[in-house]
DRENKE-883358 format. One record per residue: residue in one letter; x, y, z of N, C-alpha, C in turn; residue number from 0. Coordinates in steps of 0.1 Angstrom, whole numbers, always signed. Each point is the difference from the previous one (the first is absolute). Example, Ala and Ser with C-alpha at 12.3 -4.5 7.8 and 13.67 -1.06 7.14 Angstrom:
REM DRENKE-883358
@aa:A&nu:+132&nv:-57&nw:+78&cau:-9&cav:+12&caw:+0&cu:+9&cv:+12&cw:+0&i:0 $
@aa:S&nu:-4&nv:+11&nw:-7&cau:+9&cav:+11&caw:+0&cu:-8&cv:+11&cw:+8&i:1 $
REM end
This chain:
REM DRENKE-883358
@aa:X&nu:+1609&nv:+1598&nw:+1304&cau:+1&cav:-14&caw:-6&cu:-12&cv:-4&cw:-7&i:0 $
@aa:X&nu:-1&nv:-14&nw:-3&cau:-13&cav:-5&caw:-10&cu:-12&cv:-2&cw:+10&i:1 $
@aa:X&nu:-2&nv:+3&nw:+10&cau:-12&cav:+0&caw:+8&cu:-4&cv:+9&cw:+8&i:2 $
@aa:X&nu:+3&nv:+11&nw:-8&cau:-1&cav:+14&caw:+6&cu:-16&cv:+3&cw:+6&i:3 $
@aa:X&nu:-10&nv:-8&nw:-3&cau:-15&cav:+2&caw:+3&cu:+2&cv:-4&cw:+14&i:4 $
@aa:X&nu:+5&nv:-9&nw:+6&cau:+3&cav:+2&caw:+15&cu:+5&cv:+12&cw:+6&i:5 $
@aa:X&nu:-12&nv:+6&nw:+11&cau:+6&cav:+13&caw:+4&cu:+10&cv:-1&cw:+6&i:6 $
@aa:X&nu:+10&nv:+13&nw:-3&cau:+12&cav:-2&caw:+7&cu:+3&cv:+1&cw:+20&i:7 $
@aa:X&nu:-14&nv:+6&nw:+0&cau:+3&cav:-2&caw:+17&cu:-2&cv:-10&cw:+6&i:8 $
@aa:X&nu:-6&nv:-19&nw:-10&cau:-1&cav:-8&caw:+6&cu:+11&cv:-4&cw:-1&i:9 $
@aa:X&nu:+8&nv:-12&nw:+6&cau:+13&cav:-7&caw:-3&cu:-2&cv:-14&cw:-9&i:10 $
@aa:X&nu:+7&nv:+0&nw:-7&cau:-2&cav:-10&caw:-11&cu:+7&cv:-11&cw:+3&i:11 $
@aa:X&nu:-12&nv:-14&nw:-4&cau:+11&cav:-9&caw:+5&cu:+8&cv:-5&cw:-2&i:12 $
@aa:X&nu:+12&nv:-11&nw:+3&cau:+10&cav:-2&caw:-8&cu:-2&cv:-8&cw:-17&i:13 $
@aa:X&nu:-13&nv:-8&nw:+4&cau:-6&cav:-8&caw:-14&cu:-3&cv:+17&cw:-11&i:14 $
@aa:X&nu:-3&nv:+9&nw:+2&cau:+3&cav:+7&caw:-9&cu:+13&cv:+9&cw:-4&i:15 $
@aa:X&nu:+3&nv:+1&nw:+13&cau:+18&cav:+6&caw:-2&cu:+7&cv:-10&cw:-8&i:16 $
@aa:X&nu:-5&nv:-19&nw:-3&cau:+10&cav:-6&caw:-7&cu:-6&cv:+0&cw:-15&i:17 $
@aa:X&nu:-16&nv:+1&nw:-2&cau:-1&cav:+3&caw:-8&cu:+7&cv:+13&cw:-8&i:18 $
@aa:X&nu:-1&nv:+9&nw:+5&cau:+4&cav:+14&caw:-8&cu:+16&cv:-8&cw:-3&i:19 $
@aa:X&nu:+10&nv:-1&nw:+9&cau:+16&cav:-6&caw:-1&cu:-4&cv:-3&cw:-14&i:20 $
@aa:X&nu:-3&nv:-14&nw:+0&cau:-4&cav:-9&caw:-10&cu:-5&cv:+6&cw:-16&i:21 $
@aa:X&nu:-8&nv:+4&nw:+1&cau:-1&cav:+11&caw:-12&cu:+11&cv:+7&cw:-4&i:22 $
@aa:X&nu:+4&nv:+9&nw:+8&cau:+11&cav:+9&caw:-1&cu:+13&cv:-7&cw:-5&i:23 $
@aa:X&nu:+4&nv:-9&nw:+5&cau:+9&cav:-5&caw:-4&cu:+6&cv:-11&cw:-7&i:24 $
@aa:X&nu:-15&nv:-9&nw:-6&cau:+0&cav:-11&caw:-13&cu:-9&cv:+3&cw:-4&i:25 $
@aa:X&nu:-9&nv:+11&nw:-6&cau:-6&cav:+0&caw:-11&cu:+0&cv:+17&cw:-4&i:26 $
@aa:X&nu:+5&nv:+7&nw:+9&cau:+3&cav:+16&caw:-2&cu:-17&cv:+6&cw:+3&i:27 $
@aa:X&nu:+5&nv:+11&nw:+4&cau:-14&cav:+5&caw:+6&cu:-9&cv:+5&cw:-7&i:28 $
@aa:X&nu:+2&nv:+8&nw:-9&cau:-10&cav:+5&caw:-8&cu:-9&cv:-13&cw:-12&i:29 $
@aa:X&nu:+13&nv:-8&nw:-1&cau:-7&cav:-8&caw:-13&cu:-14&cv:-11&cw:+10&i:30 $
@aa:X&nu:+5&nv:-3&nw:+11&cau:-7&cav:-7&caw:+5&cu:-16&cv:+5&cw:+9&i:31 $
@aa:X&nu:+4&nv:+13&nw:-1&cau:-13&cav:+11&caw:+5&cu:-10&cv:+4&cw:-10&i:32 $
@aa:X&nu:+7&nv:+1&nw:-9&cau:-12&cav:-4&caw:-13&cu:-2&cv:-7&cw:-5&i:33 $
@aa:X&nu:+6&nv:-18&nw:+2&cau:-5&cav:-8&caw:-1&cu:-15&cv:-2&cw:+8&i:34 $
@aa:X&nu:+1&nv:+4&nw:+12&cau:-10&cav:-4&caw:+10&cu:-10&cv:+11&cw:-4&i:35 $
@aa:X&nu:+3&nv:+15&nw:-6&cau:-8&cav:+7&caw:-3&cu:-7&cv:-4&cw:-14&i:36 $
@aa:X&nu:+2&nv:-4&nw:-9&cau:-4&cav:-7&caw:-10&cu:-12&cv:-14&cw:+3&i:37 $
@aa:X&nu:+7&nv:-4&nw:+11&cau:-7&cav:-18&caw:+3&cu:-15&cv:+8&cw:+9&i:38 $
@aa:X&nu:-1&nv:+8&nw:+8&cau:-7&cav:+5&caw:+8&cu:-12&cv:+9&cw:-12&i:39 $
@aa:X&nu:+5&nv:+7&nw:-1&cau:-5&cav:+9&caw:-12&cu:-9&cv:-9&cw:-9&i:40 $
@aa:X&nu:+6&nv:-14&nw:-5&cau:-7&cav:-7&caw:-10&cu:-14&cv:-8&cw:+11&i:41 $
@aa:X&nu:+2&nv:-6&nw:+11&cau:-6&cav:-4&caw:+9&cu:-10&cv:+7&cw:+4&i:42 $
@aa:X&nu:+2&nv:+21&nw:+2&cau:-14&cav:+5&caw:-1&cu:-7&cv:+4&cw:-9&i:43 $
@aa:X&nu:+8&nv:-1&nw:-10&cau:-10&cav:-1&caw:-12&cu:-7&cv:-8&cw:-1&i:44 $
@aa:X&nu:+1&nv:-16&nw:-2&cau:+0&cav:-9&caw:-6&cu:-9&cv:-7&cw:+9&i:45 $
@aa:X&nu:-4&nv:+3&nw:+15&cau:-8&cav:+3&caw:+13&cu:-13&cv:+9&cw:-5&i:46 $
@aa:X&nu:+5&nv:+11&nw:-6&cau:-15&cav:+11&caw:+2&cu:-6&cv:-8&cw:-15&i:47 $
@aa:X&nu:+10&nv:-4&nw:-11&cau:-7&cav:-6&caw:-11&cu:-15&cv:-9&cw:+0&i:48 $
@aa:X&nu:+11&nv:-8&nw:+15&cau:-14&cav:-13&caw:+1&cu:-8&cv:+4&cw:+7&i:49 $
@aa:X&nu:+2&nv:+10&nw:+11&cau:-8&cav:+4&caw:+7&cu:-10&cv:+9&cw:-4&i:50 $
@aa:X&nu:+1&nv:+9&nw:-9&cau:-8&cav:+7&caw:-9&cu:-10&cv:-10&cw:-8&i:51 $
@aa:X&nu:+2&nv:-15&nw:-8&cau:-6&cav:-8&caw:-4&cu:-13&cv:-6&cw:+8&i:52 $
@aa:X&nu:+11&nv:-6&nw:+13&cau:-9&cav:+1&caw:+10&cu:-12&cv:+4&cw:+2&i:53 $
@aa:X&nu:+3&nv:+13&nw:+5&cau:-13&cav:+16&caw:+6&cu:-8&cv:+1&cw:-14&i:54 $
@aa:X&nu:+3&nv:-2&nw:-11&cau:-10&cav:+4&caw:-11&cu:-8&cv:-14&cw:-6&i:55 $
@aa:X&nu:+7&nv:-14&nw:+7&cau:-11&cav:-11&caw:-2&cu:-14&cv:+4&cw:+11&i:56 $
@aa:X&nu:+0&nv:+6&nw:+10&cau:-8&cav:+2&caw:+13&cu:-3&cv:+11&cw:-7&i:57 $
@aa:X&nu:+5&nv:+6&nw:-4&cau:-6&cav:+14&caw:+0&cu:+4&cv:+10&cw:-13&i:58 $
@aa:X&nu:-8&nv:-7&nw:-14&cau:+0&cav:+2&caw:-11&cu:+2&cv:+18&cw:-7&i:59 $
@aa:X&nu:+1&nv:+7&nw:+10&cau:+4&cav:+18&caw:-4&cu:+13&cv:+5&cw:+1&i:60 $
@aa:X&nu:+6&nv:-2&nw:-12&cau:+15&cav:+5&caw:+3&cu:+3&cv:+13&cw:+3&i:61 $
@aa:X&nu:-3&nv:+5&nw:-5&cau:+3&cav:+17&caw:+5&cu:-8&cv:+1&cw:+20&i:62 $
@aa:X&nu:-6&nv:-8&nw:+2&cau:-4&cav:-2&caw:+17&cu:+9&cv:-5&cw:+6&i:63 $
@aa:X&nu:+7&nv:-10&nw:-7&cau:+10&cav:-7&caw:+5&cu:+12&cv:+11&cw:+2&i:64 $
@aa:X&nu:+7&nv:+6&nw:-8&cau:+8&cav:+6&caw:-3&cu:-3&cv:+14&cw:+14&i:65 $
@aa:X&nu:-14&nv:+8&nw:+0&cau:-3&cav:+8&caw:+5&cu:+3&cv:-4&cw:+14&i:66 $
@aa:X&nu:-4&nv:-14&nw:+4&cau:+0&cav:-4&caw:+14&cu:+14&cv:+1&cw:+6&i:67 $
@aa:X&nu:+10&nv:-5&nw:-14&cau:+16&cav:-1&caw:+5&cu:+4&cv:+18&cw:+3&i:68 $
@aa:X&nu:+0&nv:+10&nw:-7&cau:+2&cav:+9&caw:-1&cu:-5&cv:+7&cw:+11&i:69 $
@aa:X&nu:-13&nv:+2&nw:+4&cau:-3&cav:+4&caw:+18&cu:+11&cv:-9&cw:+10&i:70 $
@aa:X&nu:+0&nv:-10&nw:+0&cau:+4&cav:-6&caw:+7&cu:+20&cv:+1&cw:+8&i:71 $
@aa:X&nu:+4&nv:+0&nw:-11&cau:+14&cav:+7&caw:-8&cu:+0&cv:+14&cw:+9&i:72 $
@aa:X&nu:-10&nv:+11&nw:-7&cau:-2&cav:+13&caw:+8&cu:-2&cv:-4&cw:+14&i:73 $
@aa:X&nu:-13&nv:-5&nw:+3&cau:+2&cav:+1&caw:+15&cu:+13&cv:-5&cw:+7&i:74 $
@aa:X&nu:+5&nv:-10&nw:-2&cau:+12&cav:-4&caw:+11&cu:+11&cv:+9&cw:-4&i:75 $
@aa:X&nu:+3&nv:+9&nw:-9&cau:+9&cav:+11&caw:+0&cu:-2&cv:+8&cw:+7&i:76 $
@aa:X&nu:-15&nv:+5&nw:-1&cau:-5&cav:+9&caw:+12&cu:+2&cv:+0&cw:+14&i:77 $
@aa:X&nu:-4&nv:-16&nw:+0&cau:+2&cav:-3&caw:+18&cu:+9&cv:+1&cw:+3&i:78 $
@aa:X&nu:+15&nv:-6&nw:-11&cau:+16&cav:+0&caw:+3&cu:+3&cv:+11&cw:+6&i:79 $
@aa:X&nu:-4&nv:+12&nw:-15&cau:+0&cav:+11&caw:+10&cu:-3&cv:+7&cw:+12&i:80 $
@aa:X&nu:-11&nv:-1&nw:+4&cau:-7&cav:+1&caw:+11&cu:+7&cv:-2&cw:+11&i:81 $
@aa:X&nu:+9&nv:-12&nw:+1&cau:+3&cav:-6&caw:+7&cu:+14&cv:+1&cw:+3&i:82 $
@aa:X&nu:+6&nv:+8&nw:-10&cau:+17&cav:+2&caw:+0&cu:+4&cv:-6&cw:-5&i:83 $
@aa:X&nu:-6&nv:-11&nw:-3&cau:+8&cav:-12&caw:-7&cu:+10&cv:+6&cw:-15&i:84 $
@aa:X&nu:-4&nv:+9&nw:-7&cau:+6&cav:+8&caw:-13&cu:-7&cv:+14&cw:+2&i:85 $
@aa:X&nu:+10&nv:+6&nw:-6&cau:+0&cav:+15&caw:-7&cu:-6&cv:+4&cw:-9&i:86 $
@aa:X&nu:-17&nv:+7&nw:+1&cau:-8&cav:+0&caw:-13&cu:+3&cv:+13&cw:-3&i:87 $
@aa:X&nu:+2&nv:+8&nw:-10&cau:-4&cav:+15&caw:-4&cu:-10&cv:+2&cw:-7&i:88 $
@aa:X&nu:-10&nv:+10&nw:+6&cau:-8&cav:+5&caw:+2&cu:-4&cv:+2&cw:-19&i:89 $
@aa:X&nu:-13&nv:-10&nw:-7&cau:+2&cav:+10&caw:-14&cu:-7&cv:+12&cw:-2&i:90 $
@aa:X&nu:+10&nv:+5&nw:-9&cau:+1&cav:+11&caw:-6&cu:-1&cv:+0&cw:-14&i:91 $
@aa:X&nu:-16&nv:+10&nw:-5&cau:-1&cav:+1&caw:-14&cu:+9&cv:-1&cw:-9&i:92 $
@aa:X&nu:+13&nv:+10&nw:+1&cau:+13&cav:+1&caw:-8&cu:+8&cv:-10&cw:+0&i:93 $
@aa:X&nu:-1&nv:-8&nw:+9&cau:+7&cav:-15&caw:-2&cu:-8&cv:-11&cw:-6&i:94 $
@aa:X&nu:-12&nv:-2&nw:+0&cau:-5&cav:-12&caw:-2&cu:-3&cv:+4&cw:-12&i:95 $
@aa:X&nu:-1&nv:+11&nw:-5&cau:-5&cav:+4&caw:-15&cu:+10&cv:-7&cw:-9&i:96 $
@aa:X&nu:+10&nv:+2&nw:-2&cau:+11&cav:-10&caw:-11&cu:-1&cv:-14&cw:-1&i:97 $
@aa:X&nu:-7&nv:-2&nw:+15&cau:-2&cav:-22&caw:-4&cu:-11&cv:+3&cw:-8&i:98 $
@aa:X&nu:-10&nv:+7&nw:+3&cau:-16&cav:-9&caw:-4&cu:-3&cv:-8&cw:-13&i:99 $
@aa:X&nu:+14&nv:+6&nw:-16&cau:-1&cav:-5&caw:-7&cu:+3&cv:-18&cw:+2&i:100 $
@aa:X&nu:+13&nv:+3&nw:+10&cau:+4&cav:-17&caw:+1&cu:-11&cv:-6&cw:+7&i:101 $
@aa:X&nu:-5&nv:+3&nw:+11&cau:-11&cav:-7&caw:+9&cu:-7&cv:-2&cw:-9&i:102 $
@aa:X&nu:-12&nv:+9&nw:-6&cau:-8&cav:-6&caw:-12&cu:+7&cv:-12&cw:-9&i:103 $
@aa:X&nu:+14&nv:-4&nw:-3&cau:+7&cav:-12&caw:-9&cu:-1&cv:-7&cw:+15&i:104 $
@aa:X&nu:+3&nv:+0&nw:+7&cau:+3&cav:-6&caw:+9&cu:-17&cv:-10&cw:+4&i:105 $
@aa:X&nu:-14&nv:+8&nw:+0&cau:-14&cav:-7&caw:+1&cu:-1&cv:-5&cw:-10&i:106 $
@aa:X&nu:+7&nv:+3&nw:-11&cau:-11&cav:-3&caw:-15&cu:+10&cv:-14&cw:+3&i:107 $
@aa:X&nu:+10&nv:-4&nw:-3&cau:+7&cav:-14&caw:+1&cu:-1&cv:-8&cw:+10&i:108 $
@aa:X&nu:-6&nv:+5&nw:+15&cau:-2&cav:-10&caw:+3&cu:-14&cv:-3&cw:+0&i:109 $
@aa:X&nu:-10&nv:+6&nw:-7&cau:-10&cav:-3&caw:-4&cu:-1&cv:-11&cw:-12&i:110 $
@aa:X&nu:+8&nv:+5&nw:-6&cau:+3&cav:-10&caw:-14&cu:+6&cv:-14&cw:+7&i:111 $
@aa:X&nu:+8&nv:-3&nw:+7&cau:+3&cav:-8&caw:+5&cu:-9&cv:-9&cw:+11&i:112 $
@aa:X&nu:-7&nv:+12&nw:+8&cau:-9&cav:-12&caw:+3&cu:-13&cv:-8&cw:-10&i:113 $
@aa:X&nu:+0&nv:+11&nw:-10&cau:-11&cav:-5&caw:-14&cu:+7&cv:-9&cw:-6&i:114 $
@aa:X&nu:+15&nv:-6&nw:-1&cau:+6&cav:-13&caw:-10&cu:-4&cv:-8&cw:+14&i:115 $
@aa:X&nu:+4&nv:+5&nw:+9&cau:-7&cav:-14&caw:+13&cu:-7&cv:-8&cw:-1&i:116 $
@aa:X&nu:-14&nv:+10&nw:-3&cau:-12&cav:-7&caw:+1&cu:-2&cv:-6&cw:-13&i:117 $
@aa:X&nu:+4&nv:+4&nw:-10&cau:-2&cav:-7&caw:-9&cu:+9&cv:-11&cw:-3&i:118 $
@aa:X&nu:+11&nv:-1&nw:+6&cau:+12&cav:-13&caw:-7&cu:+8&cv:-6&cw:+12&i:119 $
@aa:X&nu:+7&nv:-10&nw:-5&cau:+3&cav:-3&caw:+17&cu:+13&cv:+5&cw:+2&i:120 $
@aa:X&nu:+3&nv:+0&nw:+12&cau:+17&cav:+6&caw:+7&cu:+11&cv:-2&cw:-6&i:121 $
@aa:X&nu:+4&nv:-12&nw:-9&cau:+9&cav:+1&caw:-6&cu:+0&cv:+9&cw:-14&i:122 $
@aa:X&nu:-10&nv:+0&nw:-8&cau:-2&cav:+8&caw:-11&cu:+4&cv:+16&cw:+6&i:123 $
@aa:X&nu:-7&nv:+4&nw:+7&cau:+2&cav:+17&caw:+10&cu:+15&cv:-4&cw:+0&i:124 $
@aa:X&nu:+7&nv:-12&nw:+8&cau:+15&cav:+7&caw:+4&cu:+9&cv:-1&cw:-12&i:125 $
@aa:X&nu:-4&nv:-7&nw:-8&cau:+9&cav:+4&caw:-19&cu:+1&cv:+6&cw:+1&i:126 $
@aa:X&nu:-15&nv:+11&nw:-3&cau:-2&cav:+12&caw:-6&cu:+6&cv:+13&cw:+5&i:127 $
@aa:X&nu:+1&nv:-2&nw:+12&cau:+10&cav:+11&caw:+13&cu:+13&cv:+0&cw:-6&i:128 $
@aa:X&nu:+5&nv:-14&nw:+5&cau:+15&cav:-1&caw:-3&cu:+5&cv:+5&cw:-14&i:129 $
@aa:X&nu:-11&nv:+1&nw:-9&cau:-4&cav:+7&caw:-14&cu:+8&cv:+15&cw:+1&i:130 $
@aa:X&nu:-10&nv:+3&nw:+9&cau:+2&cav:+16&caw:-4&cu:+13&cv:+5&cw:+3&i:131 $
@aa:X&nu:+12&nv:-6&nw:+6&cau:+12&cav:+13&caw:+2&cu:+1&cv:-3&cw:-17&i:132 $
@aa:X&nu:-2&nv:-7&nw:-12&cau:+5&cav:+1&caw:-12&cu:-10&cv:+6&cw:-6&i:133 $
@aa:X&nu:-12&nv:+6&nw:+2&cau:-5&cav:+7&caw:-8&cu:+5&cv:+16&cw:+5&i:134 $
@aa:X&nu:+5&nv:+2&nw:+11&cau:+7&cav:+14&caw:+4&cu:+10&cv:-2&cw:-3&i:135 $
@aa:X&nu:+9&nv:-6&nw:+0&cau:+13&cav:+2&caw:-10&cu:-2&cv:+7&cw:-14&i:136 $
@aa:X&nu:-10&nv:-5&nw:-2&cau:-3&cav:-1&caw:-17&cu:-8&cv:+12&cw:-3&i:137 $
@aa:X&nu:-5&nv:+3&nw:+6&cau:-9&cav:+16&caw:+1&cu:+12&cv:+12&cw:+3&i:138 $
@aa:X&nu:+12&nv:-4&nw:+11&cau:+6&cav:+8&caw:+4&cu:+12&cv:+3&cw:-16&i:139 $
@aa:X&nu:+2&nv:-10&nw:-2&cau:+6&cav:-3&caw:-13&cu:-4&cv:+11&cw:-9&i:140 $
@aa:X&nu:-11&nv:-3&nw:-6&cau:-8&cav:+9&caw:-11&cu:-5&cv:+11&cw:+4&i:141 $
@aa:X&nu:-6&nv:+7&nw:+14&cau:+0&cav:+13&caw:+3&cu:+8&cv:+10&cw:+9&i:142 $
@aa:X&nu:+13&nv:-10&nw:+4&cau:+10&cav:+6&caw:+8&cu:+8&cv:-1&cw:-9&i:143 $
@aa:X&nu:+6&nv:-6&nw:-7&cau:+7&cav:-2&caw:-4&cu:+17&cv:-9&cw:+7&i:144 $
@aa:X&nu:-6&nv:-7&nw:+11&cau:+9&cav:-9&caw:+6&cu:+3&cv:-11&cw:-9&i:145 $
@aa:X&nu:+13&nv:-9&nw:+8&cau:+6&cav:-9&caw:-5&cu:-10&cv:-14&cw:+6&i:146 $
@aa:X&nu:+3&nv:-8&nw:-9&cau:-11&cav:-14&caw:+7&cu:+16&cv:-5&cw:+11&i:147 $
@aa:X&nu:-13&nv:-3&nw:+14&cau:+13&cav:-6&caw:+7&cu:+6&cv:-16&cw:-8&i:148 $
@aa:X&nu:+14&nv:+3&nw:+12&cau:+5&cav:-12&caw:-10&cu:+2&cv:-13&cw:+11&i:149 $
REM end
């Protein structure tokens, strides 16, 4: 059901057994799970935005800022692991070799993004985000040769 993050060997209460009903059966399930996945989604963005504003008025080094989140991120995956909490596999050269190109996009943009931070304020950064799925369309357009969505 829509509150599947409750483990299943707890018993769930009835306030969420009427929740899930209720979804399921006046607003249909999937459309209303990506609703909440959309609202949530924008909420931690839109969280780490100001929060990144935040950490770089105190503490003017964005790439430190960024560096600090990125250990941090690692360590509690580690611990998770550690812990049983999730299933890590072990890396392996042959596997992590095909991201490094994305990872490297993946540092350089949020570097750039914490560099529009520092320099401009939060609303100007979140244009420019919401920006980009139209400049990949538009790239995908002219070197893929895809259709512009409609």
């Amino acid at each position: 059901f829509f509150f599947d993050f409750i483990p299943h060997h707890h018993s769930r209460s009835s306030f969420w057994k009427a929740i899930d009903s209720a979804a399921m059966q006046y607003m249909g399930f999937e459309s209303l799970h990506t609703a909440l996945v959309v609202v949530a989604y924008s909420f931690c963005s839109g969280g780490m935005i100001l929060f990144n504003k935040l950490a770089m008025h105190h503490m003017p080094y964005p790439s430190l800022v960024s560096v600090i989140q990125f250990l941090t991120c690692t360590i509690a995956i580690q611990c998770l692991g550690l812990f049983n909490a999730i299933e890590l596999d072990p890396l392996q050269w042959h596997k992590v070799k095909p991201y490094l190109v994305y990872n490297a996009a993946f540092v350089i943009s949020i570097y750039a993004n914490m560099k529009a931070l520092e320099g401009s304020n939060v609303d100007t950064v979140i244009v420019f985000r919401s920006c980009a799925p139209l400049a990949v369309a538009f790239l995908e357009w002219m070197f893929m040769q895809r259709a512009f969505p409609s």
